[in-house]
N, C-alpha and C positions, 0 to 999 in steps of 0.2 A: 697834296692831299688826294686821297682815293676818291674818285666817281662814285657814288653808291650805281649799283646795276636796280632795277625797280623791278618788280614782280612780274614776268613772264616776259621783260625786255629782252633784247638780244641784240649786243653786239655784231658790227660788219664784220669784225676779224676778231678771232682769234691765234695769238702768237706764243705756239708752244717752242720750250726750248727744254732740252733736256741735257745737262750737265753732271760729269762727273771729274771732280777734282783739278777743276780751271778755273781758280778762283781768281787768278790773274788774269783774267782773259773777263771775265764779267761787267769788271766798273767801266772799259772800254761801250762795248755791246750794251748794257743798261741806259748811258749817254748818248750812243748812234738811237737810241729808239725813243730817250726822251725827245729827241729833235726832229721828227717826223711832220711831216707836213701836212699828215691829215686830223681833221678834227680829233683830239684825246680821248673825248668823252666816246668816241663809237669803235674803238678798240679796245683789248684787252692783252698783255701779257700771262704768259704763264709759264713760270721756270721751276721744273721737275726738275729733283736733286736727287739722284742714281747712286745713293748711299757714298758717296764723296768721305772719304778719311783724311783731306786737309780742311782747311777754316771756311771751306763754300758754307756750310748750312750754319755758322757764327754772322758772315758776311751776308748770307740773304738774310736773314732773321735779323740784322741789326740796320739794313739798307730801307728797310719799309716804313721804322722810327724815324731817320733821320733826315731834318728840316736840312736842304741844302743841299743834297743827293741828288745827280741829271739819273731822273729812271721815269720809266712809264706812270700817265696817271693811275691807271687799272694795271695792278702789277700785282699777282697772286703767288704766292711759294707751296710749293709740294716737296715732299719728302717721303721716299719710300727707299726700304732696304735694297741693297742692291743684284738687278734682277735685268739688268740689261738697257741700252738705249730702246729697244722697240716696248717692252714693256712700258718706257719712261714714253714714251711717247701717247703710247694709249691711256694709260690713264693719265695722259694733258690732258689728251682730245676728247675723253669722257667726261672730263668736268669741263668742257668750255663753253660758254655763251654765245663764240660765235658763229655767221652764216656760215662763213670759210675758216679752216683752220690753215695755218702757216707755219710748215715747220722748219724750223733755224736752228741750224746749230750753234754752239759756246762759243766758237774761236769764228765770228763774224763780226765783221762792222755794218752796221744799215748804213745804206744810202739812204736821205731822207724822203724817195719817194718810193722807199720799198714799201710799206704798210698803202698805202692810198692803191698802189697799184695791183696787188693782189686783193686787196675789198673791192676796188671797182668792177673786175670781172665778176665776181660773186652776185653780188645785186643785181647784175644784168643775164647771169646763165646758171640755173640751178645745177648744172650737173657738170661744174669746170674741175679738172684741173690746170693750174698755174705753174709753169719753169718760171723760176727768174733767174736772171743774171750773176754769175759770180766771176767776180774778177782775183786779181790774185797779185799780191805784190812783186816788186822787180827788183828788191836787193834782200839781204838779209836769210838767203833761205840755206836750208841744208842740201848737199848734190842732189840725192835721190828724192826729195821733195820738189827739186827744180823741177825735175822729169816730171813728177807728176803736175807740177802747176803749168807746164809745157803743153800735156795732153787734155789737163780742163781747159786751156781757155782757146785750143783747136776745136773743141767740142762743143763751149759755148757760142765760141765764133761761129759753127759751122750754120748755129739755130738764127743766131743776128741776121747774118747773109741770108737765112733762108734755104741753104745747101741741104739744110738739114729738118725734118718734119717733126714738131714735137710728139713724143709717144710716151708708152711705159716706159720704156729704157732711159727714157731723160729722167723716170722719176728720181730726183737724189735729194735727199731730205737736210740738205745741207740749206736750200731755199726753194720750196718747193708749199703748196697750199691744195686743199682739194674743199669740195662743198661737205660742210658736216654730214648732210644726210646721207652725203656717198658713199663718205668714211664710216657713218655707222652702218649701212648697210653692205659692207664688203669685212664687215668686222675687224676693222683697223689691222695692224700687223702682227705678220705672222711670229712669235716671240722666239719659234723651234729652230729658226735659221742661223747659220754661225754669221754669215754677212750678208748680202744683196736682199734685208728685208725689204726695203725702200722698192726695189727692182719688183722686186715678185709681186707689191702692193699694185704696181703700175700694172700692173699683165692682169690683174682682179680688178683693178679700176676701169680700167678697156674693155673688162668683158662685163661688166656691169653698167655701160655708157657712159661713161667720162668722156668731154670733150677736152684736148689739150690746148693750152695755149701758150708763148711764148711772152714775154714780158721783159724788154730790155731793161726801160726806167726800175724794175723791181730789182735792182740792185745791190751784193752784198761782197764785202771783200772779206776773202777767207784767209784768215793768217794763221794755224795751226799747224804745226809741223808733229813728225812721226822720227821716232828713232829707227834706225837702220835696220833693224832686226824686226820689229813691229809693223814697218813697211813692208820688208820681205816676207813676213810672215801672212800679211795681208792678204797679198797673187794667192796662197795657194789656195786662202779660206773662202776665195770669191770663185777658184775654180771647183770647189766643194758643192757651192752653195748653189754656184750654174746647174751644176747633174743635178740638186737635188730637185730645182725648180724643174727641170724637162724630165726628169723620169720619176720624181715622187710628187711631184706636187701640180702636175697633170697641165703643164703648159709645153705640149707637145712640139708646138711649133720650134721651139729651138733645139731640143733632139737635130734635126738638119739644122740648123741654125751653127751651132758649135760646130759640127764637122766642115762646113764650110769657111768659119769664121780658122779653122788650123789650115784649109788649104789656102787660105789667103794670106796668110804667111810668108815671108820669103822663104825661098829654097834653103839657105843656109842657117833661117830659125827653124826650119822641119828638121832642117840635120840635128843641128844638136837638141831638139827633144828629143828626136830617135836614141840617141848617143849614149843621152843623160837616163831617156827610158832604161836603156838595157845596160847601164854602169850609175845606177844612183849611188856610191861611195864615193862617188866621183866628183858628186853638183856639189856638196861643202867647201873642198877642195878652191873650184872653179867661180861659185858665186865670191868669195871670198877675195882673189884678184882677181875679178871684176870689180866690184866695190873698190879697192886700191885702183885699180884704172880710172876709175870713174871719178874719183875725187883729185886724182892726182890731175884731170881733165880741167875739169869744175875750174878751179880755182887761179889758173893762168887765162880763165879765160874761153878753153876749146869745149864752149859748149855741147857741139852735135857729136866728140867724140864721147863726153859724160853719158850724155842722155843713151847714145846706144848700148854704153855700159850696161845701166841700169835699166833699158830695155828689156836686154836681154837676160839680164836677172828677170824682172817682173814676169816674161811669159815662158819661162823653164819654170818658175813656180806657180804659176798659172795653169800649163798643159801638163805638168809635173800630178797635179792633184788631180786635173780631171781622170787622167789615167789611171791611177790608184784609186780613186772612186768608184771608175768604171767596170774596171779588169783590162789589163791589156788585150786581148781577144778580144773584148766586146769594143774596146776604141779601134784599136786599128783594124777592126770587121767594118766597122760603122766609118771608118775612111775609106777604105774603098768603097762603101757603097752610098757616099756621100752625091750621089746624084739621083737617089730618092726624091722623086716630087715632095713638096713642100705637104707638109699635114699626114703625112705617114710618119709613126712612130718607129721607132728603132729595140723596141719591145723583146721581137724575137731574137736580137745580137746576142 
């Protein structure tokens, strides 16, 4: 049965989730968060349906009638035409009740001390944002999804050990919470980005005083997989999305940032973006057996020779877009003069 919320209450947490067309991915997730081990009554779910054209909005709309469903006690459905995850996000987080919002994506499982542990820092610091933990399965995946669940959980390892300081760039809304009032005051995300909203929100949250924090027990295991081409397609929209943030969207400091992040590189990933720069008929070709290398790797077994497969695919279409973003001149100016102190803009390239 739903909690009633009473006149001017307010929920520790709010737990937005914005889906579209996983509707087999929800009875899982619904169940990981009926099982939560913090009090029911002082949270709330909220699951934004992004215009979904299989049975998700049949399946939310008949999940909240029925007696004997494992789902949140405060479990709310939204429904708007489809307009994006970031949009699906913000208007969660414009109707939520609580102090902290949490944002979770569809294809997660809670840990049951995920909710408890992103409300507790809430209560205790008005101006947090929360990393939590995402773990990632060990059988069942597709190659080039290996690769990527290889490079989240170096990532998230890096914040466990402490190697790593949480910041905006850990923002990933895959399990991620910030203080409502933060969130309304940086005016939620940006909807005009093709991908790295999440990213860009962190660089506005930092400059607005967000404290970050790291949160192992906040735990979610992410099972979503990407088709081949969806993935590929992915590098280039986040190398789009990188320019737009450093030279449209006035977070200057990565301007040096990117040009550093290609000389750190190896030598023979700079060759072939140079290669592939100046013969792009060529990367179809080549991505192509790669992908055939990388699977033919996969599945005997030889790991590290998949993974640099598909490496190598992701950052040809990674530095592949920044440069066509850029203009060639203006990239490879801006590599040479990639020893610009840090906080000068790259403006006049």
């Amino acid at each position: 049965m739903k909690l009633e919320l009473l006149e001017n209450e307010m929920f520790d947490l709010s737990v937005i989730i914005p889906t579209h067309n996983r509707v087999d991915h929800l009875p899982g997730l619904l169940a990981s968060l009926a099982s939560q081990d913090y009090p029911p009554e002082k949270w709330e779910a909220i699951i934004v349906d992004d215009g979904s054209s299989d049975s998700t909005r049949a399946y939310l709309d008949s999940v909240r009638e029925t007696d004997g469903v494992l789902r949140p006690a405060n479990l709310r459905v939204m429904h708007q035409a489809q307009s994006g995850v970031a949009m699906a996000r913000n208007n969660g987080g414009r109707s939520a009740h609580g102090r902290g919002l949490l944002f979770l994506d569809d294809d997660m499982l809670a840990s049951p001390t995920l909710v408890g542990e992103h409300a507790r820092v809430h209560l205790e610091v008005s101006q947090a944002v929360v990393i939590g933990y995402i773990s990632v399965p060990t059988t069942g995946r597709r190659p080039w999804v290996a690769w990527e669940d290889h490079h989240m959980q170096r990532h998230y390892d890096a914040l466990k050990s402490g190697r790593r300081i949480p910041g905006p760039r850990d923002f990933y809304t895959g399990n991620v919470s910030v203080s409502a009032a933060l969130f309304n005051s940086v005016n939620g995300f940006d909807t005009g980005l093709p991908r790295a909203e999440d990213l860009e929100m962190g660089y506005r949250l930092r400059n607005a005083g967000a404290r970050f924090y790291h949160r192992i027990a906040a735990g979610s295991l992410h099972l979503g997989q990407h088709s081949f081409e969806g993935w590929a397609r992915n590098a280039g929209l986040y190398g789009q999305a990188d320019v737009m943030l450093a030279w449209e969207k006035g977070h200057i400091e990565l301007q040096k940032d990117i040009f550093n992040w290609y000389h750190a590189r190896r030598r023979w990933g700079r060759v072939l973006v140079e290669l592939f720069s100046a013969h792009p008929r060529w990367l179809k070709p080549a991505v192509g057996l790669l992908n055939l290398a990388g699977r033919g790797a996969y599945y005997p077994g030889l790991h590290s020779i998949s993974r640099a497969c598909y490496s190598t695919i992701h950052h040809l279409n990674y530095w592949l877009a920044i440069i066509q973003a850029l203009g060639h001149e203006r990239f490879w100016k801006g590599v040479e003069v990639e020893s610009v102190p840090t906080g000068v803009g790259y403006d006049a390239l």
